[in-house]
N, C-alpha and C positions, 0 to 999 in steps of 0.2 A: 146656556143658549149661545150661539155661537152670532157673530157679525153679521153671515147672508139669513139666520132666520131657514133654513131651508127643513129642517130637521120636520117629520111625517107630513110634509107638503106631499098635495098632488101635482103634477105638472103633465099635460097635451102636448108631444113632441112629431108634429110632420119631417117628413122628408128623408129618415135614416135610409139610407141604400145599401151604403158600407162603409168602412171603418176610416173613409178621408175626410167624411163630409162634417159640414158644422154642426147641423142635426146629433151626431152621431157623438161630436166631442161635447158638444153641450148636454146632453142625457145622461153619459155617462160621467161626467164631472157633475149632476146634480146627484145622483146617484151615491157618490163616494159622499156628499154633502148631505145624505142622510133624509134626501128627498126620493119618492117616488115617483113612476112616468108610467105611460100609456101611450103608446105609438096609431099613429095613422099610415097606409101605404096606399099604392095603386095594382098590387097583384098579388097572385096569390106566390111568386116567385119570391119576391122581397118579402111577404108575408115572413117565407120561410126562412131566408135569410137574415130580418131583423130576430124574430124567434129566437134565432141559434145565436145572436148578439150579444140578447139580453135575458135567457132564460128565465121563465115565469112570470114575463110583461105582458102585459096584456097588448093585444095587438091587433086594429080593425081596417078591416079594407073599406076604399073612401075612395070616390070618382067625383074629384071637383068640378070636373066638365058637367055633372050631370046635378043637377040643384036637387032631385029626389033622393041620391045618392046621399048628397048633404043633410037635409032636411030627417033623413032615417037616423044617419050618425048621430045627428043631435040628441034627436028621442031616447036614443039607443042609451047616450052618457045619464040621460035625464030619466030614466028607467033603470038605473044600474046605481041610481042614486053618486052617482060621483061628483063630488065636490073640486073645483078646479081652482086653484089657487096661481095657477099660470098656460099660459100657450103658447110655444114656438110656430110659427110660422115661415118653414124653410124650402119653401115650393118656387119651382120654378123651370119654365121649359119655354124654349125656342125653337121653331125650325129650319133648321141650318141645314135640309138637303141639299139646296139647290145649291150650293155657297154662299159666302157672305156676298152682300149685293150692295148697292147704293139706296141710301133710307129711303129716296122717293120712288124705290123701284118696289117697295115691300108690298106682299101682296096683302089683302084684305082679309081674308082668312084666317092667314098664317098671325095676321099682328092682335087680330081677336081671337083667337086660339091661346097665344101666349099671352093676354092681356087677362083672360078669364082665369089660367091658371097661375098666373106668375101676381097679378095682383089683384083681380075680383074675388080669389076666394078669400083671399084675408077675408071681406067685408063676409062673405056668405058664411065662412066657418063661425066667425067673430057672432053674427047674431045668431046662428042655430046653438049655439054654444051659453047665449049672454045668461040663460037661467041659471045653468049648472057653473058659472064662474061665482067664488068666493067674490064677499063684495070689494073687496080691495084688490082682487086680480091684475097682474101683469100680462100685457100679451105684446110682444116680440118678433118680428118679421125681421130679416137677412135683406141688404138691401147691397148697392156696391157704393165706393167710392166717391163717384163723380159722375152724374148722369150724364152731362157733356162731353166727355171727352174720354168715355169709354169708347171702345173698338166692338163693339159689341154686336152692331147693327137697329133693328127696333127693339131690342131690352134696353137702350138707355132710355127712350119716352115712359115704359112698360115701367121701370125700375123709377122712372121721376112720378110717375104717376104714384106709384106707392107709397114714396114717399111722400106725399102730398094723401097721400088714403090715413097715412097713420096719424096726420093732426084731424081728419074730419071725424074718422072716431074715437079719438078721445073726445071729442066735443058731444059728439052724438051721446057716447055712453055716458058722460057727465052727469047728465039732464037726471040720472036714478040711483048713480051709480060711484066707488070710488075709482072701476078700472082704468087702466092706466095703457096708454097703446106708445109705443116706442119703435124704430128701426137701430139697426147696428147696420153702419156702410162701411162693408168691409173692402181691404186693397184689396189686390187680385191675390188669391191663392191656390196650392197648389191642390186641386179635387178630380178627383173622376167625370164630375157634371163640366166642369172649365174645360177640361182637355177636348171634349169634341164642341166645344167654337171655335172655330175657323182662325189661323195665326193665335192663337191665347199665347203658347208658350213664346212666341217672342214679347209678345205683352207684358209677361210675366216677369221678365228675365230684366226688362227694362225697368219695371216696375222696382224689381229688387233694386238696382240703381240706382234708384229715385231714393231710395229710403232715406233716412238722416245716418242708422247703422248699418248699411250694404247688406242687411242680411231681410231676405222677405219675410213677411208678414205668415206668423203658423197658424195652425187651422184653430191651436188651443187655445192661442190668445182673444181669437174672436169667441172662441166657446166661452172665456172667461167674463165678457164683455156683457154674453148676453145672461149667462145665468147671474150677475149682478141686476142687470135690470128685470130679469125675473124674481129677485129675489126684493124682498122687503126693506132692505138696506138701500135700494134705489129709489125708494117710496116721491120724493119730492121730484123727481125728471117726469113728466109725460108731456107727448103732442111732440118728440124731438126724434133727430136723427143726429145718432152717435157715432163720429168718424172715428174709426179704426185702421190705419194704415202705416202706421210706423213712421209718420211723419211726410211720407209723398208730396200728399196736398201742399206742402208748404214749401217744398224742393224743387218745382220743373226744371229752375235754372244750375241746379245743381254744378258743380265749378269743375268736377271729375268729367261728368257727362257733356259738359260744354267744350272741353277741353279735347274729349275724344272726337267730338264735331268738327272741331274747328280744325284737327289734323286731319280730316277725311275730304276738307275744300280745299 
């Protein structure tokens, strides 16, 4: 038996699109760990696309906007007899047509839009899900860094909210249960879903410079982060959120960055 325990686990992995995202590094490093996965999408596009990823995954279309959508999914696991010993939770959408705007200009819509799928469906997937989870299950939600002092626009409220979702259900699920709810708050990295928010890659670039070792934050190290808390070996963490950034958080004043300021006045 190996350290993560991961060996004929099942694992629920949202959000794969393509081969940058965390979704995508975390399934396939459970995978090599001798665990197995079952994907969720929103089309029949990426349907196709995860398919050709992960040859002979199974793989279901899910409209978290839509609670019937959800509520079928569930039956669907709980009819197919599938036993869940973990779920990622790697969802999340904002809309950045207009450009980035000032938070108090954010329209009403757009910030229940992204609040429904970026953190209400944890809760929705979590209980259509809660029969078919093994009773010691993990379940794993993508969160960022710093809900303050992201550049993000309404994903930092959306993104603090989450994280504030993942201690009410661990408490909730407690009450029956030994599952276990967790966030991993990752620095900014470098993905296909990042690159269309508005300024990210200067974000990004700054961010590397924050680090403690100049070099950013890769997509695999948060994959590593979260298939530990998916895994068994993590058993004593829930109700937490687990920073990931290469030391940022603890850098602002960084002595290089302060330096290059200070010749720019």
């Amino acid at each position: 038996m190996s350290f993560l325990n991961l060996e004929n686990k099942t694992f629920l992995i949202t959000g794969v699109a393509n081969k940058k995202s965390v979704a995508y590094f975390s399934a396939k490093t459970l995978i090599e760990n001798g665990a197995d996965v079952l994907f969720t999408v929103q089309n029949e596009e990426i349907k196709e696309r995860v398919e050709k990823l992960f040859p002979g995954k199974r793989v279901y279309l899910l409209d978290v906007e839509n609670e019937e959508s959800v509520n079928a999914f569930g039956e669907t696991i709980k009819k197919e007899s599938i036993k869940l010993n973990g779920f990622l939770h790697s969802i999340a959408f904002a809309n950045y047509s207009e450009g980035m705007k000032p938070f108090h200009e954010t329209k009403l819509r757009d910030y229940l839009q992204a609040s429904t799928i970026s953190c209400f469906s944890l809760v929705s997937l979590s209980n259509a899900l809660k029969e078919s989870f093994d009773k010691d299950a993990s379940v794993v939600t993508i969160s960022i860094s710093s809900t303050r002092a992201t550049n993000y626009g309404y994903m930092g409220p959306i993104k603090a909210s989450l994280d504030a979702t993942v201690a009410f259900l661990a408490k909730s699920f407690s009450k029956d249960s030994h599952i276990r709810f967790n966030a991993v708050c990752s620095g900014p990295l470098k993905t296909s879903a990042s690159a269309g928010i508005p300024g990210y890659i200067e974000n990004y670039l700054y961010a590397e410079e924050l680090t403690m070792r100049k070099k950013a934050l890769e997509t695999q190290e948060v994959a590593n982060s979260v298939v530990f808390l998916l895994s068994s070996a993590s058993s004593g963490i829930n109700a937490s959120n687990m920073l990931v950034d290469a030391g940022m958080s603890a850098n602002y004043f960084d002595e290089n960055v302060v330096q290059a300021f200070a010749k720019r006045t």
